[in-house]
VOVODO-137864 format. One record per residue: x, y, z of N, C-alpha, C in turn; chain; residue number from 1; residue in one letter. Coordinates in nm, 3 decimals. Atoms other than C-alpha are relative to their C-alpha. Layout:
N
    n.c1    n.c2    n.c3   ca.c1   ca.c2   ca.c3    c.c1    c.c2    c.c3 c   k r
       X       Y       Z       X       Y       Z       X       Y       Z A NUM a
...
***
This chain:
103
    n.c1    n.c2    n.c3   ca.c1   ca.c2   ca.c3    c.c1    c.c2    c.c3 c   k r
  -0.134  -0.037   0.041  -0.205  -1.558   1.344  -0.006   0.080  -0.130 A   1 x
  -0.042  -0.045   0.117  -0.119  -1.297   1.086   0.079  -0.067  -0.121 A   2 x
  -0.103   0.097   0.197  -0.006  -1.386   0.678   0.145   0.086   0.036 A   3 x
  -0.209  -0.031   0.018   0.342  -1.397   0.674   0.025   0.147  -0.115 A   4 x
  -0.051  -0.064   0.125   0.503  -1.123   0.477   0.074  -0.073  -0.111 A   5 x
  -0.079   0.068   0.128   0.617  -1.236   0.104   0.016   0.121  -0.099 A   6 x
   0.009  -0.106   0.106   0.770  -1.030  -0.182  -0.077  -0.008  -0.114 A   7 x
   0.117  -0.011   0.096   0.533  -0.883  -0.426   0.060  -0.080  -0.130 A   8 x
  -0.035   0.123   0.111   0.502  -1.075  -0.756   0.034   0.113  -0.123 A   9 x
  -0.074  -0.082   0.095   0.580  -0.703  -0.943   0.087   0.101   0.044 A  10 x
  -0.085  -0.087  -0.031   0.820  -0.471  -0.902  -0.020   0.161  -0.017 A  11 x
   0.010  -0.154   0.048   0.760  -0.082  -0.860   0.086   0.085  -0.009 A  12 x
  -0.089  -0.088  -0.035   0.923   0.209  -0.872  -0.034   0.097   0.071 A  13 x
   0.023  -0.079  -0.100   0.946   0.426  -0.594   0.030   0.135  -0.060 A  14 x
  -0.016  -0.154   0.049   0.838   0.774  -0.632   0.127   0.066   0.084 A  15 x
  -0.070  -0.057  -0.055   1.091   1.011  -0.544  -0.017   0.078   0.110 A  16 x
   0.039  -0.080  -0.092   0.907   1.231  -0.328  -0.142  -0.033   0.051 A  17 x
   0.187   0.023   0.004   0.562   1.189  -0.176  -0.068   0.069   0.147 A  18 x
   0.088  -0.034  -0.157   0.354   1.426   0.099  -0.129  -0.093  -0.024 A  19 x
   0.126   0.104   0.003   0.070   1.161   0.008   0.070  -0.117  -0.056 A  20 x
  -0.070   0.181   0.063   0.128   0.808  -0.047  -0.114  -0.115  -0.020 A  21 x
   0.059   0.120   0.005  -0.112   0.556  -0.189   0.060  -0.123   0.027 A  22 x
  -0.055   0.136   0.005  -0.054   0.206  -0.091  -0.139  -0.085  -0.013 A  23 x
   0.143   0.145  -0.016  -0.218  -0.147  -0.156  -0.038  -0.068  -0.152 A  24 x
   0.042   0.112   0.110  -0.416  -0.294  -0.429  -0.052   0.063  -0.157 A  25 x
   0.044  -0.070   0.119  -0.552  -0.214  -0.765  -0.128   0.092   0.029 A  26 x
   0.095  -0.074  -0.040  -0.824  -0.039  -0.600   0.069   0.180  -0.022 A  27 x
  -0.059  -0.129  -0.024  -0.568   0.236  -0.487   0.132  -0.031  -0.121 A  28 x
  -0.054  -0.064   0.079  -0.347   0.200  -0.772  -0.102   0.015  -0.152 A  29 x
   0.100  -0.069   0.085  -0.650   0.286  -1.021  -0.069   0.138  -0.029 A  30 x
   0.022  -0.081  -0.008  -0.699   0.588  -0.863   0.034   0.127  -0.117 A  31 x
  -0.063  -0.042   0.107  -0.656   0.858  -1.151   0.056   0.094   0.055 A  32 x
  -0.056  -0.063  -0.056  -0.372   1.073  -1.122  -0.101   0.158   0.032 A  33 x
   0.023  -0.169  -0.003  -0.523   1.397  -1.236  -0.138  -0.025   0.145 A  34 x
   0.063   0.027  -0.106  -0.833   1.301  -0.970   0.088   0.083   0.126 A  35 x
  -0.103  -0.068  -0.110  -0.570   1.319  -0.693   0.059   0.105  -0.011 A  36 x
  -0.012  -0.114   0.022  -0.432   1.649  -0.801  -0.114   0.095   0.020 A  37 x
   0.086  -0.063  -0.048  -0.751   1.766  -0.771  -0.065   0.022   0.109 A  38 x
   0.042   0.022  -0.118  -0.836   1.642  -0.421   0.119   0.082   0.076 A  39 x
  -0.095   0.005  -0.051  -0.478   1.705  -0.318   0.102   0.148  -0.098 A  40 x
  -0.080  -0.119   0.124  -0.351   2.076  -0.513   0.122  -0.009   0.065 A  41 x
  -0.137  -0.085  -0.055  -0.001   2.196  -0.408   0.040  -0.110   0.071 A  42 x
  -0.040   0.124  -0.070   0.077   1.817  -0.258   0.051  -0.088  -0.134 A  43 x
  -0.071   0.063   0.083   0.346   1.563  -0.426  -0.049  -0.147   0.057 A  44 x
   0.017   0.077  -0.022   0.170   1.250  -0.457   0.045  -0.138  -0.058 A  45 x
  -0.091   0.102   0.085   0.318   0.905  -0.476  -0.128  -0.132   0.038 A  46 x
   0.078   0.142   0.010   0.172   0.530  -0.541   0.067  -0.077   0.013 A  47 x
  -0.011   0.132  -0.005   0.273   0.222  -0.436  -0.076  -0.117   0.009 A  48 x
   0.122   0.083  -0.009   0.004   0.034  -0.512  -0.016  -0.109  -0.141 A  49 x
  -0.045   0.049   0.098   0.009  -0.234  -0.765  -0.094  -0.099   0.002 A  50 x
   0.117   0.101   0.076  -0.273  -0.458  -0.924   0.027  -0.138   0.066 A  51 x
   0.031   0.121  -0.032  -0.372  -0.783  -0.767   0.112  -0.086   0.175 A  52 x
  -0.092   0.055  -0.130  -0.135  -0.728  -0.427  -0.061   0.012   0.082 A  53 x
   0.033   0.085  -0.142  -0.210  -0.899  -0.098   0.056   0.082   0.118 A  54 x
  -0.085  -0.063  -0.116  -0.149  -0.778   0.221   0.136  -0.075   0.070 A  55 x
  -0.133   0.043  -0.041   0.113  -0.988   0.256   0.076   0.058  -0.100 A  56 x
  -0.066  -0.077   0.075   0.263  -0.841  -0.015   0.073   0.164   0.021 A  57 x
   0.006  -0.125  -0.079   0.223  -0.506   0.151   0.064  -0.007   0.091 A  58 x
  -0.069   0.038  -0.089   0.351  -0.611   0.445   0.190  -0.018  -0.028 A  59 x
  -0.094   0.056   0.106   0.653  -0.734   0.228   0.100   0.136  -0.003 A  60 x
  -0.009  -0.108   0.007   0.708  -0.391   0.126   0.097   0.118   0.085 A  61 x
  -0.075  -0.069  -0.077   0.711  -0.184   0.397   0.101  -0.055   0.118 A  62 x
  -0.098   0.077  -0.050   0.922  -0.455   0.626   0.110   0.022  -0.054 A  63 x
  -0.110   0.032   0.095   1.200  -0.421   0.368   0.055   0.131  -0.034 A  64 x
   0.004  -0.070   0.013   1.213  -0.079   0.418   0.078   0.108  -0.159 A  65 x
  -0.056  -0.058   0.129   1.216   0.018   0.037  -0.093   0.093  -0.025 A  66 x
   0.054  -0.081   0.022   1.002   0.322   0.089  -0.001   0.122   0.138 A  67 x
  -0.044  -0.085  -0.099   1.136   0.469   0.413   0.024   0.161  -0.026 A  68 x
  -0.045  -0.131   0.025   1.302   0.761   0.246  -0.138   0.109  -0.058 A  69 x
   0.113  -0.063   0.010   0.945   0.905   0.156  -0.066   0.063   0.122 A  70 x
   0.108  -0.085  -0.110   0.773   1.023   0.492  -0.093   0.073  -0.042 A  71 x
   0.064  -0.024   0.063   0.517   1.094   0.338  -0.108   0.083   0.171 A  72 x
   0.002  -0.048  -0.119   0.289   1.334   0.600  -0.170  -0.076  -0.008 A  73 x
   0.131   0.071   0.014  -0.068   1.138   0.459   0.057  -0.112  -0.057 A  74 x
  -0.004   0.186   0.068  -0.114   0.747   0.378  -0.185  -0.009   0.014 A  75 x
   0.134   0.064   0.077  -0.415   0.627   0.177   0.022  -0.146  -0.020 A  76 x
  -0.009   0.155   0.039  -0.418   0.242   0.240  -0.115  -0.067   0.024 A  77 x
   0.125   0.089   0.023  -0.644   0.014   0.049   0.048  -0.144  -0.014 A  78 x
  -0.051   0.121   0.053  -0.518  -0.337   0.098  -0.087  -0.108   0.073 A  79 x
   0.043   0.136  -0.045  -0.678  -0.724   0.183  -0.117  -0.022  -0.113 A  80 x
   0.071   0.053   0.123  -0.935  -0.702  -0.094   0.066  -0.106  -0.076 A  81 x
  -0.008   0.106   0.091  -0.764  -0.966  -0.278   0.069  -0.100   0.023 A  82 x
  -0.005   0.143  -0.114  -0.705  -1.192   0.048  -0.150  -0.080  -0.011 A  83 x
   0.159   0.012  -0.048  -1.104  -1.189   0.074   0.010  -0.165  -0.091 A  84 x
   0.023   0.163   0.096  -1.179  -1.583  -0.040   0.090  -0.076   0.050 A  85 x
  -0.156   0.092  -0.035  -0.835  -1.704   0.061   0.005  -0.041   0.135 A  86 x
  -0.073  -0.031  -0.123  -0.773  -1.600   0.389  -0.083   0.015   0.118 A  87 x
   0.146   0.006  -0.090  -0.970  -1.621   0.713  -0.020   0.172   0.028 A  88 x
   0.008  -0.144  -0.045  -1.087  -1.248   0.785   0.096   0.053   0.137 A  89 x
  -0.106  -0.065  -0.131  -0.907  -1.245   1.128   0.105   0.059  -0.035 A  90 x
  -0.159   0.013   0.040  -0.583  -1.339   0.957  -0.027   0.138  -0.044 A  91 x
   0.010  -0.131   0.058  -0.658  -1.045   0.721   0.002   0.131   0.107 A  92 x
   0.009  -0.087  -0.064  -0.742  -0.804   0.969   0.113   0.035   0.078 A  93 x
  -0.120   0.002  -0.055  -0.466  -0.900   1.198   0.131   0.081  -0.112 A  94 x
  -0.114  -0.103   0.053  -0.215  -0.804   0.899   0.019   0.113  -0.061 A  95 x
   0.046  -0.132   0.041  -0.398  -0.500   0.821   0.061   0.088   0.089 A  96 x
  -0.031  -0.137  -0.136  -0.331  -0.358   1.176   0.120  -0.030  -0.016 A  97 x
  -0.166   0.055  -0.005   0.053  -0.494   1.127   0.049   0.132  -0.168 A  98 x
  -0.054  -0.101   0.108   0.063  -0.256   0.775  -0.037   0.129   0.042 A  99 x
   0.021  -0.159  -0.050  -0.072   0.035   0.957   0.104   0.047   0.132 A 100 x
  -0.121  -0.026  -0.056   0.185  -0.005   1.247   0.108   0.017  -0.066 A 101 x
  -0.148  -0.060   0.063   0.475   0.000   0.990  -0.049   0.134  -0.045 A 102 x
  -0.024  -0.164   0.007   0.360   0.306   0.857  -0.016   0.095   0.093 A 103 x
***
């Protein structure tokens, strides 16, 4: 059985615009901006990615559709790293493929 979705424990703010969209964990919100500008020229990139969140958290997220208005036309998602220990790998995996169907 997949982790339940729960709301994250911080609050972001949603970029306004985004043809790229990080999501997930401190992995992908560490990424440095200027970096991504450089991978990504002439593209408006956004982050929702926020230090020490779970894929249930993620899950959370996009369920609650508070990032809909983005359509973003790429997604960069790094999330369950900081299930690993907790959570049985299935579970994890299972709500990995459940955050890649919402987007």
């Amino acid at each position: 059985m997949a982790l339940s979705p729960e709301p994250p424990t911080k609050e972001i703010v949603s970029p306004q615009a985004a043809d790229i969209l990080l999501v997930g964990d401190s992995i992908a919100a560490g990424w440095p901006r200027k970096m991504l500008e450089t991978i990504f020229p002439s593209h408006r990139v956004g982050k929702i990615a926020v230090s020490g969140e779970r894929v249930q958290q993620t899950r959370w997220k996009l369920d609650n559709n508070r990032f809909d208005h983005l359509a973003p036309r790429i997604v960069i998602l790094v999330v369950g790293t900081n299930n690993l220990g907790k959570n049985p790998p299935c579970a994890i995996a299972e709500a990995v493929l459940l955050v890649v169907a919402d987007i």
